[in-house]
Each structure stands twice: as structure tokens, then as C-alpha cells.
FIGUTOR-785749 format. One record per atom (N, C-alpha, C): y negated, x, z. Coordinates in pm, whole numbers, plus 50000, padded with zeros to 5 digits. Layout:
<tidos>
YXZ
...
</tidos>
This chain:
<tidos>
666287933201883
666257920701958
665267922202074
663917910702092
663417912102194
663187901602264
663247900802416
663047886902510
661587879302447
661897869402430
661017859302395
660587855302536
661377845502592
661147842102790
662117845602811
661907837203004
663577837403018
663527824103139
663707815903131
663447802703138
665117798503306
663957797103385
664847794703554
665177779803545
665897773203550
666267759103610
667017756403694
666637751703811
666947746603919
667817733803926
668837735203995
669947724003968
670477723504154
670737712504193
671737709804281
672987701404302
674157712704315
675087706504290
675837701804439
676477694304427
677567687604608
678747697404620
679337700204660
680647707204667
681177691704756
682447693304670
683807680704637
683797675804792
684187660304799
684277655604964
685767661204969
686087666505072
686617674305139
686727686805148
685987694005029
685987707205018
684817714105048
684097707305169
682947719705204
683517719805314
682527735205336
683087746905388
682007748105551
682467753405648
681947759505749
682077771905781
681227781405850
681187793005921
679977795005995
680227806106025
679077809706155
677747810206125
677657811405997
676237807505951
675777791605890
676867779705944
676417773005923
677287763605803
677017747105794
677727743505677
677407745305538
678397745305446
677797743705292
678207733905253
677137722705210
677577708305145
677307710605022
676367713805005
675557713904827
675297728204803
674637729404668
674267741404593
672777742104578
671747743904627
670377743204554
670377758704477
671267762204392
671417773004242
670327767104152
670127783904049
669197781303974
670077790303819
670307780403716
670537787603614
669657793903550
669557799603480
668717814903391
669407816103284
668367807003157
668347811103044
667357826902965
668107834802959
667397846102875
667357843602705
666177836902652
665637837002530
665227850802436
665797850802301
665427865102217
665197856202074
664057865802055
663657867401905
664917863301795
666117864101852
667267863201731
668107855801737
668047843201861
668137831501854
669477836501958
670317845502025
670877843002123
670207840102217
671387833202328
670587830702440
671647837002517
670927841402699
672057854302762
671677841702874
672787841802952
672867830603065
673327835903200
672487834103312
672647842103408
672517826403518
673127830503670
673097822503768
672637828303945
671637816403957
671357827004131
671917816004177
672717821104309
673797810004434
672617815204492
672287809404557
671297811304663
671487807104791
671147809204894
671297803105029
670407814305105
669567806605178
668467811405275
669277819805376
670107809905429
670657821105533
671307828305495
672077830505415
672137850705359
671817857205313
670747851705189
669937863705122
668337863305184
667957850105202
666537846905265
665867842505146
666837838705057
666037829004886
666437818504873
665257811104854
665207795904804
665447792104625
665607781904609
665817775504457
664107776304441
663347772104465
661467775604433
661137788204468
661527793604572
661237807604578
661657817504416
662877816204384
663507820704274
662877815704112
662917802604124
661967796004003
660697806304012
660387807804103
658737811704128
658267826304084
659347835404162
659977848004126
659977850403990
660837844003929
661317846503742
660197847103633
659597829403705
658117828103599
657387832103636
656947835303730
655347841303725
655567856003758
656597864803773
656447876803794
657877883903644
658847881803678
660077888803595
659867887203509
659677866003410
659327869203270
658357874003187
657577870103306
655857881203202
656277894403160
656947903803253
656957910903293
658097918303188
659177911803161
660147915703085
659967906902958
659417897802906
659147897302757
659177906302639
659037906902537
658897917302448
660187929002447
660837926302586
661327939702555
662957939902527
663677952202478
664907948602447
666277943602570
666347935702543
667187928302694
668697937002704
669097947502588
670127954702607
669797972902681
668497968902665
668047983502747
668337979802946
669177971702961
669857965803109
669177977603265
669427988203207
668567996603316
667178001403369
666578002803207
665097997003205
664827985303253
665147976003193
664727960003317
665067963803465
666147964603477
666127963203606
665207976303733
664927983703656
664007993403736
662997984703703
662327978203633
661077972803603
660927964603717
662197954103743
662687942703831
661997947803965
662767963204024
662627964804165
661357966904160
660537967704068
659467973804078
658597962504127
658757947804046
658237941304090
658087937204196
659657931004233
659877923604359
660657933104420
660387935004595
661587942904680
662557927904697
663727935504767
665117923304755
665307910904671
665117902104694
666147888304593
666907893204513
668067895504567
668877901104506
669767894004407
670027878504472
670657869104392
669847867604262
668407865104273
667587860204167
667177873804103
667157885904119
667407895103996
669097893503902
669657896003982
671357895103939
671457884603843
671017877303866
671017861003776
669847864603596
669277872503631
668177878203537
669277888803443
669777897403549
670787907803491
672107902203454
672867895803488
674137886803432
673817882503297
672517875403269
672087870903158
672017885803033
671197891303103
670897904303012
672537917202959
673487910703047
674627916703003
675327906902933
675087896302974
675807881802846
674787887002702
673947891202672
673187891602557
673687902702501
674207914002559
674457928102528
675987926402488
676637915302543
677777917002478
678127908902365
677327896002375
676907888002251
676767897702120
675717905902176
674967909902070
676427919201939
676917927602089
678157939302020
679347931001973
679487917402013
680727911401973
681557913202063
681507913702177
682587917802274
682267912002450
683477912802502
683337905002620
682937917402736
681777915902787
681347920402901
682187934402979
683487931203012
684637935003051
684917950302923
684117944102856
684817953702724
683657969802749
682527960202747
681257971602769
681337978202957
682187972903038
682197982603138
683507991803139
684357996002986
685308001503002
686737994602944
686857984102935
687977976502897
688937973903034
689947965202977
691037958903121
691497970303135
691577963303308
692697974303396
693627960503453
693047950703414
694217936203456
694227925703360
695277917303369
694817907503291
694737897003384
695307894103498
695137882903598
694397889103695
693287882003768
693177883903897
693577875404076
694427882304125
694937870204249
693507867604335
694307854804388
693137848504444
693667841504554
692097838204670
692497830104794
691677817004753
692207810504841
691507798104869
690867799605027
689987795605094
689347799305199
689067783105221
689477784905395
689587772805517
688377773805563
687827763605562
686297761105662
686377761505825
685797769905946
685907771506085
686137756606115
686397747306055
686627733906107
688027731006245
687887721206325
689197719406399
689927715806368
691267720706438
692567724606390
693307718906339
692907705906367
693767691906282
693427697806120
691977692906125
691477693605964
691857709505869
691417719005957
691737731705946
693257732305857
694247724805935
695527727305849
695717720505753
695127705705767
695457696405665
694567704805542
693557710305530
693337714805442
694377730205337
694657737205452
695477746805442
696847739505365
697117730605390
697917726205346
698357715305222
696727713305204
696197712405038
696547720804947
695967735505008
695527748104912
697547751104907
697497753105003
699607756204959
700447748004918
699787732704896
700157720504753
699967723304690
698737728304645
698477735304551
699177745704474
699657754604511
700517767604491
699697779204501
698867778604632
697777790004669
698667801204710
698847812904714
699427821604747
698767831204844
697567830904885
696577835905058
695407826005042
695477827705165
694567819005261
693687827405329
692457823705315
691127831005403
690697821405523
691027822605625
690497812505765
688787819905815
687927810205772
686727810505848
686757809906019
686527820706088
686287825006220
684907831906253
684577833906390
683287834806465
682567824706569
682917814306537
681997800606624
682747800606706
684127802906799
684157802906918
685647810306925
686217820207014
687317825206951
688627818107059
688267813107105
689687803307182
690257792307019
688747780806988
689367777606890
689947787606759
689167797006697
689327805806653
690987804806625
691577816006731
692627817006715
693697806406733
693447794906841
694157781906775
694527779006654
692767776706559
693297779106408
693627784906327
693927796806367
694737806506313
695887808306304
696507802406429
697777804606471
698517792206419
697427781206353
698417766906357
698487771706169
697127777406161
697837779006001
698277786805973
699007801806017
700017809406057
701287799706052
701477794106170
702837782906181
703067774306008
701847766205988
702627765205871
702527770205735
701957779105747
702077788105563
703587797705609
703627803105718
705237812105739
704827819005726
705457831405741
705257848105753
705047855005606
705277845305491
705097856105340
703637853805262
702907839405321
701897842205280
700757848905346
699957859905292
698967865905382
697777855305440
696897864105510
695857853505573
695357862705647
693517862105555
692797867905601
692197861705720
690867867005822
690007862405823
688727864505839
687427856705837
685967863105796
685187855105926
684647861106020
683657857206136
682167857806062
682117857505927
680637859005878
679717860305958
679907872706087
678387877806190
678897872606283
680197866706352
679887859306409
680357860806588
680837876306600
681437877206721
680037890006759
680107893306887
679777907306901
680647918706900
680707929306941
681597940006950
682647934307116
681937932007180
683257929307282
684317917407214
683557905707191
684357895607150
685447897407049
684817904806951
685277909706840
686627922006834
686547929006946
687827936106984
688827925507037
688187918707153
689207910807193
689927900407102
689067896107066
689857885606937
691087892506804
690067903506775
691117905306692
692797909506746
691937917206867
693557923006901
694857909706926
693957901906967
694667886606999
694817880306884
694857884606758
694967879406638
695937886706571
696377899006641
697617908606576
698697904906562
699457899206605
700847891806626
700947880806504
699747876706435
699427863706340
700047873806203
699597892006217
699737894206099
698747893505977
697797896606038
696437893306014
696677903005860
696187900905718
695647905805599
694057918505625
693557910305668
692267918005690
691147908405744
690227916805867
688527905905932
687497912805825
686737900605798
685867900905724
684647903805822
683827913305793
682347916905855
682567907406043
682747911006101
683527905206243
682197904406319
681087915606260
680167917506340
678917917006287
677937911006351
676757918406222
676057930606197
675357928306092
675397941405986
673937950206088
674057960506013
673177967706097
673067981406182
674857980806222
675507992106304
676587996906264
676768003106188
677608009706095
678748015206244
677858022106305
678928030106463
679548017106491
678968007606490
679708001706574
681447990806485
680957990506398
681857984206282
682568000206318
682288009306326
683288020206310
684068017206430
683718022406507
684448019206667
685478009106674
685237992506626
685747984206613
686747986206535
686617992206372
687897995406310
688898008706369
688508017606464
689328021206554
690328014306623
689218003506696
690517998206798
691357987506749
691457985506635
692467972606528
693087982806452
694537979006456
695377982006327
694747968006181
694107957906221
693677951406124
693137958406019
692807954905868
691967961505782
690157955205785
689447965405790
688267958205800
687447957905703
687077944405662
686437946705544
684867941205548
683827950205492
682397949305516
682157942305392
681237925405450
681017920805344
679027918705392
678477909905492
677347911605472
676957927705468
677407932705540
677007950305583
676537952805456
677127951905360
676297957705180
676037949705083
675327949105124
674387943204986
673577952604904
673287964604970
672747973904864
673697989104852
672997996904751
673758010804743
673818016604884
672508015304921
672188025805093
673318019905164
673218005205111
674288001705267
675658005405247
676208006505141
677678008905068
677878026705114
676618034705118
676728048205172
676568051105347
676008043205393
675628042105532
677318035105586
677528027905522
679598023005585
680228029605508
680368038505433
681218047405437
681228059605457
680258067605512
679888075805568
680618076705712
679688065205771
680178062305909
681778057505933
682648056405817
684268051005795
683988039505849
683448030905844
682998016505914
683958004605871
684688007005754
685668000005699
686818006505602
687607997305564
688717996005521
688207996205375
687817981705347
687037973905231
685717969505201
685407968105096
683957965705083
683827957505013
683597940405032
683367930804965
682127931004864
682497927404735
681387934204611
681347922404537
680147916504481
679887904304382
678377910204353
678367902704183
676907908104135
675617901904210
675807887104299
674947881304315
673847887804428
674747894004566
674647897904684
674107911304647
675047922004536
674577935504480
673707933904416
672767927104349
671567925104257
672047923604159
673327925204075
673387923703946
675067930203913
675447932603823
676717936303744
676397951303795
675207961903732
675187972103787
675507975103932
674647968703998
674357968504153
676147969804195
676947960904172
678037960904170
678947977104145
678547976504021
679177992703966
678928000304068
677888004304069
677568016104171
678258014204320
677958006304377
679158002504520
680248006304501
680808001404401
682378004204359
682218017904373
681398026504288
681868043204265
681618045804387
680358042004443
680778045704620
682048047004709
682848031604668
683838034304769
685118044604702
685118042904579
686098052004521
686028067204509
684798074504567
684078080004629
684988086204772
684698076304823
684978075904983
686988072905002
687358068904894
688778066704877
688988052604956
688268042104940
688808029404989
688558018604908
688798012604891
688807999604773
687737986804773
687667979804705
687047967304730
687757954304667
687027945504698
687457929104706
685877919704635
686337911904572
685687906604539
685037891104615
684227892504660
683387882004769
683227871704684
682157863304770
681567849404696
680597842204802
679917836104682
679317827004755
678917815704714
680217808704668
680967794404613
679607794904465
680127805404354
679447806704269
679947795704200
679237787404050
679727779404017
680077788103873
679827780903721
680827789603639
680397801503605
678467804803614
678387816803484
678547828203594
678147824303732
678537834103868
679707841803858
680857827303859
682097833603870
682637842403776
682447840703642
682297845703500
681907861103529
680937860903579
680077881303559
681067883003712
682147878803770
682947882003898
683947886403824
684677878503714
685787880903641
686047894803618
684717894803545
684557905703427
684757918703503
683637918203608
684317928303712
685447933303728
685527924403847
687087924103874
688717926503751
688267926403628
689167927203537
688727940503479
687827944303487
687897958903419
687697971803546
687677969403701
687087979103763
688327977303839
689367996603841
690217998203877
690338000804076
689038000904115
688868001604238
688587988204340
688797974104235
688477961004333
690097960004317
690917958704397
692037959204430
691917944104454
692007939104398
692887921504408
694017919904429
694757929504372
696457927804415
696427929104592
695817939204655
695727936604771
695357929804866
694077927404844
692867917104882
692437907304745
693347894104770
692967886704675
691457880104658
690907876804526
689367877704564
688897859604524
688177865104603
687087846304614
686347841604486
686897843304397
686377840804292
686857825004231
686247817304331
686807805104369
685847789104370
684247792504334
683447784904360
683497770204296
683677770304134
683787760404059
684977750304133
686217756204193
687217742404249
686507736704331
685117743504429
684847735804531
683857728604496
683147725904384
682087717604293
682737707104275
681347695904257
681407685104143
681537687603988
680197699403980
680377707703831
679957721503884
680807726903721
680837742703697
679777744103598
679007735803539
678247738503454
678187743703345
679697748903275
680377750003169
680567745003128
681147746302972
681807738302830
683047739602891
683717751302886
685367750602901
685317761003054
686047751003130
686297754703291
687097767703257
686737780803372
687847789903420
688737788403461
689997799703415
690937794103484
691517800703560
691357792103673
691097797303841
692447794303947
693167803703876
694657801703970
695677785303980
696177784804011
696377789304207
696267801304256
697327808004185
697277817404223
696707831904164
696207835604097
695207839604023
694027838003899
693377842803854
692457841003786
692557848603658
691907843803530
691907852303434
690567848303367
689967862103338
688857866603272
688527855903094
687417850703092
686987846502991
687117857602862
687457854302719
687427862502641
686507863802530
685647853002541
684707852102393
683447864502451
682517866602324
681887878302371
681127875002488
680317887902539
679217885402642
680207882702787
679397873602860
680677867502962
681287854702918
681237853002790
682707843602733
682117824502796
681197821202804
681017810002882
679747802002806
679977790502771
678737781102694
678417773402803
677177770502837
676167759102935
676407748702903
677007740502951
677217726302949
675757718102966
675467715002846
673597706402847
673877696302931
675077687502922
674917675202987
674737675603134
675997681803192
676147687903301
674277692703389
674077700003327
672637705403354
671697695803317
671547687203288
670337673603275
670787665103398
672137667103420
672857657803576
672637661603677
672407672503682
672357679203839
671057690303860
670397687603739
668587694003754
668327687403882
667417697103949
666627690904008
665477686703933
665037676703970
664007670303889
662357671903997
</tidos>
């Protein structure tokens, strides 16, 4: 089997009226994502997805289009799309970082490899270690009115943890923490994530003022960069700390745990470059003896799909503990799938047909192309 192309389309999708999201980096209303068809000589096709957003990776939906065709598919044509490690050394070779828009190249190239063997993704990194994965629903830094009324959607729902977006100011901060504390009660957990958004003073003080709530675990409290200092900070909290911008690559997954900089290490293929990129973090922290969680960044279906697969065969992303965000498609208009995941309330379970188990919805994708 050899790549014929591999063909980028650019789509923007809305995330649902009431369900976008805020944090310290800002709102998310829409999606400017790019799906990734991988074309072969033998008539499969391997389907990969970049979430993109400028302010965390520094990639655009044209930047990425631009990326694929004129550099990745020339570049990877001809060759066998199950040789997954060869491409992707080819990949870094080309381009340094875009990490989303390689990953989206590589998701595809492991949907083809499992196509090809007859088997689901999950199967080729080892087989299950779960069959469900738990899951949060995550509150936008919004005020406290809205803050709960939403919270109190997700536990209509039959959400079983709650992730509260924090950083933009920590008086409100912990207001909304404390009001959605009051009404979820003491059995459901509740994380929360300052995505960059305190410094180290703020960031002691807050959390410690967040102890009494019963806090689950702070997400990246600080920004990335200072491993000492994420260390220091998880000193002075009995909280669990979990590093999510801090790694995005291998170096960085060895540079925080070296330094004991955390608890947890938030892991998704999009942010890691790919399904591999992923693997290797993981053996890092299991390595280092601390676990991981599965992040997001409101992927829609084939995203969430290569998250599953993960998360269902890798005995070191601890979901039972840290339930994971593998949550993007509820907050869409579309998932861009034939048949939706099924995405809790309260947990998730892994697609089973081969590859990552998921058909492209044509219609869907002629609706929300960008044109």
C-alpha cells in the first residue's frame, strides 16, 4: 500500500449557544479545524484531524492547509503510510513544531494501519486495559451566576466531575469555585485549570485558598517554561498538579519530571504531535512513577477518536482518577461523523470498527467547509 496524496480540508465549526467556553487564553466560539484525508493506491482512506488554535499551538487553518500541500504531501507520497515512524521522522524533518497539523497527518496514518490489519487502533498499541473511560465536563471562567447555571446543566446531565476554568482574576476565581462546590456537594470532584493564568505568587495564594473546596487537581496554574518553579509551587499545595501546556513535547515531559514539577501530565495526540508523540510521554511519566490524564482541545469526532484509543489501551492515563476531556463533539454543532461517540455522562467508550473505528460524514463536511 502506497500514499497516493493526502488531501487537508478546512472546515469551521460554532460550538453550541451556550456551550462555549472561556479561559485565560481567551474565548472559544468556533473551530477553524482542518480534516486530513490520507489517500492509498488500495482505495483506503486514513482520516486524521488538526484542532488548531493560534493561541496555543501558534497554527492557523491556512497555515496547516499550507503545511500538508506544499510540504508533507509531496513529501510523503509514494510511500508506505504503515511505516508510521518513517513518516513521521520525515515530518520533523520538514517542518520544526505544528504539532497539531503533523498529529492530524499521523492519526490518519494509524487509521490506515489499522484498517489495513483489520483491527481497531487500540488493538495495535497493545489491546484494552478499559472498556469505559470517565469523564468531565468543563465550566467556562464565566461569572458566577452563569458559571453555575451551567454546572448545573452538566449535573442534569448525570456528569459525575466538573473542571472549573480559573486564572483571569482569583477573587472571582474562587467565588466560582466555591458556588459550584455549594452546589455539586462534597462527592462530586472538581478540578481546576488557570490555563497560564496566575504567576507563582498568585498561584500559591489561590490555591491554598482553594483547599477547603477539596480541590481534585490545578491544571498548569502557571506558565510553562519553569519547571523550578511549577516544582516549588507543587511543594506548597497538598493539591495535585497537573502539567498540561508545560508538555507538548518529549523534552518537555523529561524536563517536568525530572524537576518533580507535577503530579500529572495532561497527554492528547494533537498537542504531542501525534498517537506516538503521545506514547512516548506516557513511558516518560511511568518512568518517573506518576500518571496522566487525557487533555483537549474541544476536538471534534476523528480527534476525539485517536483520544479514545489511547486512553483505552494505555495503563498509565489514569481516568479513573483524573477523569479525561475527551469531550469536544457535545460542545459542537457537528462531530463530523457517521455515527456520534459515545461520550458519557459519565464516561466514554472507545470506537470498535478497525483503524480508529469512525466514517467522515460527506454531508456534514460540504456544511461547514470553509469555502
Amino acid at each position: 500500500m502506497r500514499i497516493t496524496r493526502i488531501e487537508p480540508i478546512p472546515i469551521l465549526v460554532p460550538l453550541k449557544a451556550g456551550l462555549t467556553t472561556k479561559t485565560a487564553h481567551g474565548e472559544h466560539i468556533d473551530s477553524p479545524y482542518v480534516i486530513v484525508r490520507v489517500h492509498t493506491d488500495e482505495g483506503l482512506v486514513g482520516l486524521g484531524e488538526a484542532t488548531l488554535a493560534p493561541r496555543w499551538s501558534g497554527e492557523t487553518s491556512p497555515g496547516c492547509v499550507a503545511a500538508i500541500r506544499d510540504l508533507i504531501s509531496p513529501a510523503l507520497t509514494g510511500q508506505d503510510p504503515t511505516q508510521i515512524n518513517v513518516l513521521r521522522t520525515r515530518m520533523d524533518r520538514l517542518i520544526r513544531h505544528n504539532p497539531f497539523t503533523k498529529a492530524a497527518v499521523e492519526m490518519a496514518l494509524w487509521d490506515l494501519a489499522g484498517k489495513a490489519a483489520g483491527v481497531p487502533v487500540y488493538q495495535l498499541l497493545g489491546g484494552k486495559v478499559r472498556e469505559a473511560i470517565p469523564i468531565k465536563l468543563v465550566v467556562g471562567a464565566f461569572d458566577t451566576p452563569k458559571a453555575v447555571a451551567l454546572a448545573e446543566k452538566f449535573l442534569t446531565w448525570g456528569v459525575r466531575c466538573i473542571k472549573v476554568k480559573v486564572g483571569l482574576n482569583p477573587a472571582a476565581d474562587l467565588e466560582r469555585v466555591q458556588a459550584i462546590r455549594e452546589l455539586a456537594g462534597p462527592d462530586i470532584p472538581i478540578g481546576v485549570d488557570a490555563n497560564c493564568g496566575y504567576n507563582a505568587a498568585s498561584a500559591r495564594q489561590t490555591l491554598r485558598r482553594l483547599h477547603p473546596f477539596n480541590i481534585l487537581f490545578a491544571e498548569q496554574p502557571i506558565p510553562p517554561g519553569d519547571p523550578c518553579a511549577l516544582a516549588r509551587l507543587r511543594q506548597a499545595t497538598d493539591i495535585p498538579i497537573m502539567a498540561d501546556e508545560s508538555v507538548f513535547t518529549l523534552t518537555d515531559a523529561y524536563h517536568i519530571v525530572t524537576a518533580a514539577a507535577a503530579d500529572v501530565l495532561s497527554v492528547y495526540p494533537g498537542k504531542n504531535g501525534g498517537i506516538a508523540g503521545t506514547l512516548e510521554i506516557a513511558c516518560v511519566a511511568r518512568a518517573a512513577g506518576i500518571v496522566c490524564s487525557v487533555g483537549s482541545n474541544l476536538e471534534l469526532g476523528i480527534g476525539s477518536a485517536a483520544m479514545l484509543h489511547l486512553a483505552t489501551a494505555l495503563p498509565v492515563i489514569d481516568s479513573e482518577t483524573f477523569p479525561a476531556d475527551i469531550i469536544g463533539p457535545l460542545y459542537h454543532e457537528a462531530d463530523m461523523i457517521r455515527q456520534p461517540l459515545a461520550l458519557g455522562p459519565e464516561a466514554a467508550r472507545c470506537p470498535e470498527g478497525p483503524g480508529l473505528g469512525v466514517e467522515l460524514d460527506e454531508d456534514q463536511l460540504e456544511r461547514w467547509r470553509e469555502k
